[in-house]
C-alpha positions as CSV (number, residue, x, y, z in Angstrom):
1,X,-64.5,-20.0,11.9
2,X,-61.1,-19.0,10.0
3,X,-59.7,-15.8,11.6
4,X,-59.7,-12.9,8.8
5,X,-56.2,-12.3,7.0
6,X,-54.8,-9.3,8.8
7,X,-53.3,-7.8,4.9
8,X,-56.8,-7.3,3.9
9,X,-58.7,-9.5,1.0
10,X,-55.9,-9.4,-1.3
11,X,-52.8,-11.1,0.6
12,X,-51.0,-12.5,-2.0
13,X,-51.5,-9.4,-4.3
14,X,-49.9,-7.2,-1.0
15,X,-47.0,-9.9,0.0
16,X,-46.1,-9.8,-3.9
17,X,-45.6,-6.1,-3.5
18,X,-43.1,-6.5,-1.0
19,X,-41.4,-8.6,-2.2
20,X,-40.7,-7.0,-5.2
21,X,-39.8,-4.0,-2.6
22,X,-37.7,-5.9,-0.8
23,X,-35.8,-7.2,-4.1
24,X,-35.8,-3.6,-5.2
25,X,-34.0,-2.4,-1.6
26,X,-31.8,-5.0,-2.1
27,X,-30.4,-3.9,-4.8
28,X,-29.7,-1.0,-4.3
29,X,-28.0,-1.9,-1.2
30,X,-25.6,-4.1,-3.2
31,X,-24.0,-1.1,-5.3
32,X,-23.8,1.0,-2.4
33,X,-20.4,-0.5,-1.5
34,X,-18.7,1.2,-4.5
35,X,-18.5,4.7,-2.9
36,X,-15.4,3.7,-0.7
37,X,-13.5,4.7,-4.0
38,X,-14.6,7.9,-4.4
39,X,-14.6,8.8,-0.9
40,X,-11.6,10.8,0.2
41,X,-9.0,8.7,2.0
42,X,-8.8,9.1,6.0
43,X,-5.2,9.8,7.6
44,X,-3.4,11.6,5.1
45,X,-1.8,14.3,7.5
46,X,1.8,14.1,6.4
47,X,4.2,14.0,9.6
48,X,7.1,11.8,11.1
49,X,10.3,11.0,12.1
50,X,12.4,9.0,9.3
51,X,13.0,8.9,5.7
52,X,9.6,9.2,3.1
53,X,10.1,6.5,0.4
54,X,7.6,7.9,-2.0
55,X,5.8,11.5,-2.1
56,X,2.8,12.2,-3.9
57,X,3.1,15.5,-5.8
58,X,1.4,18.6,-4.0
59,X,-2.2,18.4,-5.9
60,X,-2.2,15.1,-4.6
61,X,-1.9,15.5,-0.9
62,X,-5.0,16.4,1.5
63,X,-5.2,18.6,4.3
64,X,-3.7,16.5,7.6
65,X,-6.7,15.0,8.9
66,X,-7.3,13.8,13.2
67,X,-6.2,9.7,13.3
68,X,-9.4,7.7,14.0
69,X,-9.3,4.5,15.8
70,X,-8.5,1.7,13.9
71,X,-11.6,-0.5,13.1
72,X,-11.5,-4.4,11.6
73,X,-13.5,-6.9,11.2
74,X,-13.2,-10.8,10.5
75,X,-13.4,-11.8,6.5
76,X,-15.5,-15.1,6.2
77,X,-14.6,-18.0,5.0
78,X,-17.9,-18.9,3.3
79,X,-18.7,-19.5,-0.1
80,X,-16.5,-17.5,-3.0
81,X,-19.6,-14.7,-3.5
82,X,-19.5,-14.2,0.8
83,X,-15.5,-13.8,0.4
84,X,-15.6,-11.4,-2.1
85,X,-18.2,-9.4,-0.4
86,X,-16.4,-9.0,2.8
87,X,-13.1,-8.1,1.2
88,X,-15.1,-5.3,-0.6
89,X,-17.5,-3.5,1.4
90,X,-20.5,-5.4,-0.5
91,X,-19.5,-5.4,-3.9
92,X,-19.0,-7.9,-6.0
93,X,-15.4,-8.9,-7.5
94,X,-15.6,-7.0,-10.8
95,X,-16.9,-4.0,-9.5
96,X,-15.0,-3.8,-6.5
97,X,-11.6,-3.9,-8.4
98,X,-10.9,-6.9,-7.0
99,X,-8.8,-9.1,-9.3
100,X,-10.5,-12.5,-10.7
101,X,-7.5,-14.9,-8.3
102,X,-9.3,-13.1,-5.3
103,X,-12.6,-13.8,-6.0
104,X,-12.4,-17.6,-7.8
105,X,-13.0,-19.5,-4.4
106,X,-9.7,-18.9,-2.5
107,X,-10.4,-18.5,1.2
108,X,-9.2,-14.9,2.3
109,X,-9.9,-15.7,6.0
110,X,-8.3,-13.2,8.1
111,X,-9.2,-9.7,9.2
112,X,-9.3,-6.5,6.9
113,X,-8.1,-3.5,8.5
114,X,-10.4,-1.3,5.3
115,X,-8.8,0.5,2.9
116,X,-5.7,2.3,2.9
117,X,-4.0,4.6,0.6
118,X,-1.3,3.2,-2.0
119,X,1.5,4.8,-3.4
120,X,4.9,3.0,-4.5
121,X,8.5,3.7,-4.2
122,X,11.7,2.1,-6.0
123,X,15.6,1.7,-5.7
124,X,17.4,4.4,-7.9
125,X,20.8,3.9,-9.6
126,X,23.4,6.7,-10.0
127,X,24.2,5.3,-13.6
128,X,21.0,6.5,-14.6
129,X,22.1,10.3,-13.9
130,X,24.7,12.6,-14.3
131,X,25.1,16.2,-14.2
132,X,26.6,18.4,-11.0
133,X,27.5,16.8,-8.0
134,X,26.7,17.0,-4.4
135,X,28.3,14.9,-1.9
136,X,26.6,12.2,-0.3
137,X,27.6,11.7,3.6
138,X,27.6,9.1,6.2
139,X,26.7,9.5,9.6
140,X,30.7,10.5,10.5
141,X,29.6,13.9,8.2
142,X,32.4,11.3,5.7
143,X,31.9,11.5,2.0
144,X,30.9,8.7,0.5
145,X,30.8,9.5,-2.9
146,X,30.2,12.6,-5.0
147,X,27.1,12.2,-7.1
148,X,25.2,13.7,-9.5
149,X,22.0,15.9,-7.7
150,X,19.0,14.3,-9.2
151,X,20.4,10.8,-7.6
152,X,20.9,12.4,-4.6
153,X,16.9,14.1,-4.5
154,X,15.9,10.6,-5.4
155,X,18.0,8.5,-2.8
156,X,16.9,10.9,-0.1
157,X,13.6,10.4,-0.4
158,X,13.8,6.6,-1.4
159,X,15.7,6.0,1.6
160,X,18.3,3.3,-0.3
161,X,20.0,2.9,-3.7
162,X,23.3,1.7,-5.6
163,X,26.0,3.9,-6.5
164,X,28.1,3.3,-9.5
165,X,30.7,1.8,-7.8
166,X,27.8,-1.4,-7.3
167,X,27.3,-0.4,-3.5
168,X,24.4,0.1,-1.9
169,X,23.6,2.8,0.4
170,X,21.1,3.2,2.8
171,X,19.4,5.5,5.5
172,X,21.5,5.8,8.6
173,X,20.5,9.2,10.1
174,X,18.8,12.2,9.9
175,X,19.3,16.1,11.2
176,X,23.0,15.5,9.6
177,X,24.2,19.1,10.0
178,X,26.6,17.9,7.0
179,X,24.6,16.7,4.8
180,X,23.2,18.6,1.8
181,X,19.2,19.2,2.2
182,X,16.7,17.2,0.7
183,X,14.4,19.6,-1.1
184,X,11.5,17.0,-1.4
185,X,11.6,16.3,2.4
186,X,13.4,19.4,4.0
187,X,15.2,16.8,5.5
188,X,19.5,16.4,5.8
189,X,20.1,12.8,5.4
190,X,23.1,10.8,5.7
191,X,23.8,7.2,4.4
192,X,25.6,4.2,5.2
193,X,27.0,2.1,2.7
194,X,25.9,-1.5,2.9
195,X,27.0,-5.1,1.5
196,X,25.4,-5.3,-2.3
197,X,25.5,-9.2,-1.7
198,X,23.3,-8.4,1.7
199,X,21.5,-5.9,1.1
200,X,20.8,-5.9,-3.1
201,X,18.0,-3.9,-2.6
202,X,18.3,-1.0,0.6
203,X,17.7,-1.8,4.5
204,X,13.7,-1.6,5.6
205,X,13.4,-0.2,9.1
206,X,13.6,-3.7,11.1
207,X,17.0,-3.5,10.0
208,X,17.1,-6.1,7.4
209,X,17.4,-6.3,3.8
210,X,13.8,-5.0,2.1
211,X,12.7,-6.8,-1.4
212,X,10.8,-5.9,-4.4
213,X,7.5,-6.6,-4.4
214,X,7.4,-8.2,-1.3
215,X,8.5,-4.8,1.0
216,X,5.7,-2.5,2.5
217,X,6.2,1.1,4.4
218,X,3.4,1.1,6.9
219,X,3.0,3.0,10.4
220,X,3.9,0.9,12.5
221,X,1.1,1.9,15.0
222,X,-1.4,1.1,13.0
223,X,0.5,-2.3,11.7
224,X,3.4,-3.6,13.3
225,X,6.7,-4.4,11.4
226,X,7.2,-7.9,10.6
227,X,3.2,-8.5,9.8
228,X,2.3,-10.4,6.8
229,X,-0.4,-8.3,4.9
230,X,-3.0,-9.8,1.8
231,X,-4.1,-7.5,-0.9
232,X,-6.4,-8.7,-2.9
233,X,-6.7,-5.5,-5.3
234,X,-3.4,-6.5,-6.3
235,X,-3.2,-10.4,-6.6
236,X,-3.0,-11.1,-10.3
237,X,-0.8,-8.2,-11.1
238,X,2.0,-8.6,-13.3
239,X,5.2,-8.4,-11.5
240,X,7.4,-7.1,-14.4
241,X,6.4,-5.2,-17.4
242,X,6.9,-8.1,-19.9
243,X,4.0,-10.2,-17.2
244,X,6.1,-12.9,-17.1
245,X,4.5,-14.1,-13.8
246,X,1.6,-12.6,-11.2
247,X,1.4,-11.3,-8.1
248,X,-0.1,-13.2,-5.2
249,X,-1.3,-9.8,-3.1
250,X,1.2,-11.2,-0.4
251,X,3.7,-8.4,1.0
252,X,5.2,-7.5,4.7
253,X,5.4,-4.7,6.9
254,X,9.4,-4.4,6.6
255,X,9.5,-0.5,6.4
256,X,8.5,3.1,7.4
257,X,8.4,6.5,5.9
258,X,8.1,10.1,7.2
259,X,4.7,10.3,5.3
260,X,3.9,7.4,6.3
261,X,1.0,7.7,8.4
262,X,-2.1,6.2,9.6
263,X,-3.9,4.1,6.8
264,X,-1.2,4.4,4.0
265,X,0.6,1.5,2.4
266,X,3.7,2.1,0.4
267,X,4.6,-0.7,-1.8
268,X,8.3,-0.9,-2.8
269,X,8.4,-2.1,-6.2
270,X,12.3,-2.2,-6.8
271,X,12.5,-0.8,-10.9
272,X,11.2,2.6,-11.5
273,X,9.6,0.3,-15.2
274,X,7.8,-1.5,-12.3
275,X,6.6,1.4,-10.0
276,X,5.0,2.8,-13.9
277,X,3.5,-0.3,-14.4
278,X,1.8,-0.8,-10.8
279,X,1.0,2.9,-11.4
280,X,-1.1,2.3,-14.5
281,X,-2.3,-1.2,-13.4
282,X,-3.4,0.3,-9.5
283,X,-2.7,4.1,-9.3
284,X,-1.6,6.1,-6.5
285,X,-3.9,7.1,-4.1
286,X,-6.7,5.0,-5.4
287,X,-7.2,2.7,-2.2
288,X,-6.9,-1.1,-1.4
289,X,-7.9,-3.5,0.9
290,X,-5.6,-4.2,3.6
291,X,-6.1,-7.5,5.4
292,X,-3.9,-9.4,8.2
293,X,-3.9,-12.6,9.3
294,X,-4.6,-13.8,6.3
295,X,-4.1,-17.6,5.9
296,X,-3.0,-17.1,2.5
297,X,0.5,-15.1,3.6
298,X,3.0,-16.4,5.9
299,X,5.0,-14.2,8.2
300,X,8.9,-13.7,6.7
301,X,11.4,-13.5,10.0
């Protein structure tokens, strides 16, 4: 004799309700992921040692939070829909932000570290101010040059630019008893003045020449200098304002800032035009996807 169905006399009735439960749970399961944009970003306490490239304004900045321990995990290399759900916490490639080159079948691979806050900085030219002068110093307490003020509060917080003359100066020091005071950073920088046909674009923090587009601050305890980073948020950017070519979400870790800290990434994007752009195509503080070891971005030496 046929044991009895342990649902009852209506099995398939009571297996179609949970399934339909189960589909429902799914569901809503899969737009759970899209709270990691609204959630406020972690390590945002604003301390260190060396130059700031870029500073958000004050209604932008949290209260310094405690560092966590850094957490990854491995992206798959399955099929495109698995990809795109491990680079974004769940969602899918349209919701997540995720631009349509990250999600159209191109193995990510690699490990993402989450998501860290973005900001940009650029490189700013004396010809575009004028006005009073302060003097810029090197690390001798020498004058470099005399230039106008507003060049000298951006330069100080950029870390590098190019003086009229066509040379390039660059972060040498700080706690220059010389030099005049940064009011952005509270800092007294000096400069050194560097080769324009070496260094077109400032010095990053391993000491060699940093480029647009290609240059990331990071802390480097949370992501050592020279590391080749993937981001898919911002593959299929324009590079230029006239989107003459895109952006393959490749950068490196070639640089440091004072706020740099913890889970923040500061993109160096070269042109002020571009830093607008990236502003309006990303903006600040909005949060991407780190990940390393990608097999999609080579390491630079």
């Amino acid at each position: 004799m046929k044991e009895p169905s342990p649902l009852g006399a209506k099995p398939r009735a009571l297996l179609f309700l949970l399934a339909l439960g189960l589909v429902a749970g799914g569901t809503s399961c899969a737009t759970a992921g899209s709270r990691w944009i609204a959630e406020p970003l972690a390590n945002e306490g604003w301390d260190g040692e060396t130059p700031e490239p870029s500073l958000a304004p004050e209604a932008e900045r949290a209260a310094p939070a405690s560092r966590k321990p850094l957490t990854s995990r491995v992206i798959s290399e399955g099929t495109p829909a698995s990809r795109a759900e491990s680079a974004s916490d769940g969602e899918s490639g349209a919701a997540s932000g995720l631009s349509p080159r990250a999600t159209a079948g191109v193995a990510l691979g690699g490990r993402s570290l989450g998501t860290f806050r973005n900001t940009y900085y650029d490189f700013p030219s004396e010809n575009d101010y004028d006005g009073a002068t302060v003097p810029l110093k090197n690390a001798r307490c020498e004058t470099i040059s005399q230039v106008p003020r507003g060049f000298f509060e951006s330069v100080c917080v950029q870390g590098s630019g190019t003086l009229s003359s066509g040379a390039t100066v660059s972060f040498a020091k700080r706690d220059c008893s010389c030099a005049e005071n940064c009011p952005r950073t509270d800092q007294r920088i000096c400069f050194d003045v560097l080769d324009p046909k070496s260094f077109p674009w400032g010095r990053g923090a391993t000491g060699k020449a940093i480029t647009p587009l290609v240059t990331v601050a990071v802390d480097s305890e949370v992501i050592p200098l020279g590391t080749p980073i993937y981001v898919p948020e911002l593959d299929g950017l324009a590079r230029d304002p006239e989107g003459t070519s895109a952006h393959d979400g490749c950068f490196v870790a070639q640089d440091r800032g004072v706020r740099v800290k913890g889970k923040h990434l500061d993109i160096f994007t070269g042109h002020a035009s571009v830093t607008a752009l990236w502003n309006r195509l990303m903006p600040s503080n909005q949060g991407v996807t780190v990940i390393v070891d990608s097999p999609r971005c080579k390491r630079v030496d």
